[in-house]
C-alpha positions in Angstrom: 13.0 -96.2 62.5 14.5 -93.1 60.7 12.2 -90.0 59.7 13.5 -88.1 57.0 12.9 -84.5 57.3 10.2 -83.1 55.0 11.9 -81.2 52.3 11.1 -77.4 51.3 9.9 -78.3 48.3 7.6 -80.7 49.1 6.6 -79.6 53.0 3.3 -78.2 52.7 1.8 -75.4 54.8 -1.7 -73.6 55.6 -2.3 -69.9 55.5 -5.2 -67.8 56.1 -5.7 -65.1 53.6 -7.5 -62.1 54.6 -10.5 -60.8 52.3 -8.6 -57.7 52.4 -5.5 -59.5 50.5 -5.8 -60.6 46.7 -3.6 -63.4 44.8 -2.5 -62.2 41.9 -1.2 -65.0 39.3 -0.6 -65.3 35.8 -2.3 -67.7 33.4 0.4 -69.9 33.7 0.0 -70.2 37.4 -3.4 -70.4 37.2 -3.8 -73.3 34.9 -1.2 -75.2 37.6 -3.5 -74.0 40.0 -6.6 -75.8 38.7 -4.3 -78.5 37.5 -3.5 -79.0 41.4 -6.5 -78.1 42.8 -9.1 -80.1 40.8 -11.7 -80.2 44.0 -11.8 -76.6 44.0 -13.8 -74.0 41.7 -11.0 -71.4 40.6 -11.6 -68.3 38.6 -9.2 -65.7 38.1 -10.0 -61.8 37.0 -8.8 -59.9 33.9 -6.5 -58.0 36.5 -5.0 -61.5 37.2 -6.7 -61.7 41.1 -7.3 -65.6 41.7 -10.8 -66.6 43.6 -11.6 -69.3 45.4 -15.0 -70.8 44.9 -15.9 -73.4 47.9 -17.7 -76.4 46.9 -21.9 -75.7 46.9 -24.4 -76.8 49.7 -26.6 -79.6 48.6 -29.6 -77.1 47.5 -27.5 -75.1 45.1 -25.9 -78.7 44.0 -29.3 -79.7 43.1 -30.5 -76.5 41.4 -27.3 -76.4 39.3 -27.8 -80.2 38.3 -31.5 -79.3 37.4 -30.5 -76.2 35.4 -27.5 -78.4 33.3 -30.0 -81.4 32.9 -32.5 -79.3 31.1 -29.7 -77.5 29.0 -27.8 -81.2 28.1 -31.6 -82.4 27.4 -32.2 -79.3 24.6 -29.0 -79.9 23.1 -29.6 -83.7 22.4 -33.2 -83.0 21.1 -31.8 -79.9 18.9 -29.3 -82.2 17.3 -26.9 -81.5 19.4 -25.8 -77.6 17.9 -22.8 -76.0 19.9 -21.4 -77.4 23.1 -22.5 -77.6 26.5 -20.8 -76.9 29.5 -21.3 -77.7 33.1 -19.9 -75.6 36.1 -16.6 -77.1 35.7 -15.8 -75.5 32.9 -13.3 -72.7 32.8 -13.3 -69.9 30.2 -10.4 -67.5 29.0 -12.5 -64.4 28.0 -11.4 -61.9 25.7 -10.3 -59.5 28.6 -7.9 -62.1 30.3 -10.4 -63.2 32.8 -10.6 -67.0 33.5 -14.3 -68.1 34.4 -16.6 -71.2 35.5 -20.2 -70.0 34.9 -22.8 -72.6 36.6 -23.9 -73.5 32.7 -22.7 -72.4 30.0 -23.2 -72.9 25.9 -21.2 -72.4 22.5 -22.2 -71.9 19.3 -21.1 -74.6 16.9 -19.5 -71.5 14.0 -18.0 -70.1 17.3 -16.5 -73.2 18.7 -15.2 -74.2 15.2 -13.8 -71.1 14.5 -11.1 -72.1 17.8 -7.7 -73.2 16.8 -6.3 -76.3 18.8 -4.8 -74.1 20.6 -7.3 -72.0 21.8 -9.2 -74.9 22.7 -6.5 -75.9 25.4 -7.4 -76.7 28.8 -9.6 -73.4 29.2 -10.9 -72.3 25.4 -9.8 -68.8 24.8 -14.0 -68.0 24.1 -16.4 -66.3 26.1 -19.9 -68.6 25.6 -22.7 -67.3 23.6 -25.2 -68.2 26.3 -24.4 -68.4 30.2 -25.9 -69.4 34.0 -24.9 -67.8 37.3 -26.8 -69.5 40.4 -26.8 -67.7 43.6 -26.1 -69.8 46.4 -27.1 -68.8 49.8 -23.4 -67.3 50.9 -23.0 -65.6 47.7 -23.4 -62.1 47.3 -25.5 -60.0 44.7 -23.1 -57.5 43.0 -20.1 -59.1 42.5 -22.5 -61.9 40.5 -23.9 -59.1 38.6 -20.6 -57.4 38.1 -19.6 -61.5 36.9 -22.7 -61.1 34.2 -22.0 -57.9 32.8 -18.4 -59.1 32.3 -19.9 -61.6 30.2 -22.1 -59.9 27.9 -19.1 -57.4 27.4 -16.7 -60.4 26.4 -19.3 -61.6 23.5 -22.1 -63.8 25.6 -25.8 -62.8 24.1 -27.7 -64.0 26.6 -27.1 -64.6 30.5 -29.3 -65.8 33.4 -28.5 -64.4 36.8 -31.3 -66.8 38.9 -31.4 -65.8 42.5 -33.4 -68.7 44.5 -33.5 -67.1 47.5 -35.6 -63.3 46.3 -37.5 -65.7 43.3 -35.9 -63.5 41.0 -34.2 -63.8 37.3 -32.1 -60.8 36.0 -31.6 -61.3 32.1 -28.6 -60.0 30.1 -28.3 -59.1 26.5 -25.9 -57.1 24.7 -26.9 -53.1 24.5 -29.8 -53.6 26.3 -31.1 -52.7 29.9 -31.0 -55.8 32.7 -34.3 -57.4 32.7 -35.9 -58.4 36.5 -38.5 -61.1 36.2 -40.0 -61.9 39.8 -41.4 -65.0 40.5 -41.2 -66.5 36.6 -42.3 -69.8 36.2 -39.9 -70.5 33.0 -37.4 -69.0 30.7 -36.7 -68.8 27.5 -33.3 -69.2 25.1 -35.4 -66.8 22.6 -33.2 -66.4 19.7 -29.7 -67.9 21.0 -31.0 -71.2 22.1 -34.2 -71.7 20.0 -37.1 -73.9 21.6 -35.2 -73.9 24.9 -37.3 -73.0 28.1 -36.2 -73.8 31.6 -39.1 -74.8 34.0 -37.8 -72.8 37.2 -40.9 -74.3 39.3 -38.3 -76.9 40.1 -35.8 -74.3 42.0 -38.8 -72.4 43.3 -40.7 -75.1 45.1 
């Protein structure tokens, strides 16, 4: 029996990456990235650094499924206004940035508005309304540095929901972050009329 060797450009090799090292890549690489990576949950900064996202633990993987249920549930009983987006979703924001909040919704004018083009493989739009879920490994400020990127790419309203404290920081545009402890629901208020997420389902 013969063995061909493995050639370079298929042989395929592990590397550890210190924390202390970044990955820089263009859009271009990025979208092969994802393309070649579909298991994985990429994001990439407006200063082009690429981030690995590991798959969730099975509590946050429930949370999140709660949290998008509810959302998908409003949309159908609102006639179905905008889009809605699941954590799988990848955004090009106005700053460059390329990002997978855990839920995530468009207006329908906004989404219109796109151009074929813009609505390639990552739409070129920031969402009007989004979800971060802290999982148990993730840490506080970069989420919060995540949210505030956000509102200042165009999103009106953002959730930052932290299981582990029972806490809820709200996002608006020009406004000061609101801290809820312990709330038992949340609203959409104006950007997502008649929407309220019942968090006793995450809490207990």
């Amino acid at each position: 029996m013969v063995q061909t060797p493995t050639s370079p450009e298929t042989e395929t090799l592990s590397i550890e990456i210190p924390k202390t090292i970044g990955l820089y890549v263009t859009q271009e690489q990025f979208a092969a990235l994802a393309a070649a990576n579909r298991d994985l949950r990429l994001e990439r900064t407006a200063q082009g650094e690429l981030i690995v996202n590991p798959p969730t633990g099975w509590e946050t993987g429930a949370y999140n499924w709660s949290i998008c249920g509810e959302l998908y549930f409003w949309w159908r009983n609102s006639g179905e206004p905008g889009k809605a987006f699941d954590s799988s979703t990848g955004f090009i924001l106005p700053n460059g940035a390329t990002r997978s909040p855990d839920a995530s919704w468009v207006s329908r004018e906004r989404w219109q508005a796109l151009t074929p083009e813009q609505k390639g493989t990552f739409a070129n739009i920031c969402p009007d309304f989004v979800v971060e879920l802290r999982s148990s490994s993730d840490r506080l400020a970069p989420l919060q540095t995540k949210m505030r990127e956000y509102i200042d790419n165009g999103a009106r309203l953002g959730w930052l929901i932290n299981p582990q404290q029972r806490q809820v920081e709200i996002y608006r545009p020009e406004l000061a972050v609101e801290v809820l402890e312990n709330p038992s629901q949340l609203s959409g208020e104006a950007v997502l009329p008649g929407f309220v997420l019942n968090l006793r389902r995450l809490w207990d």
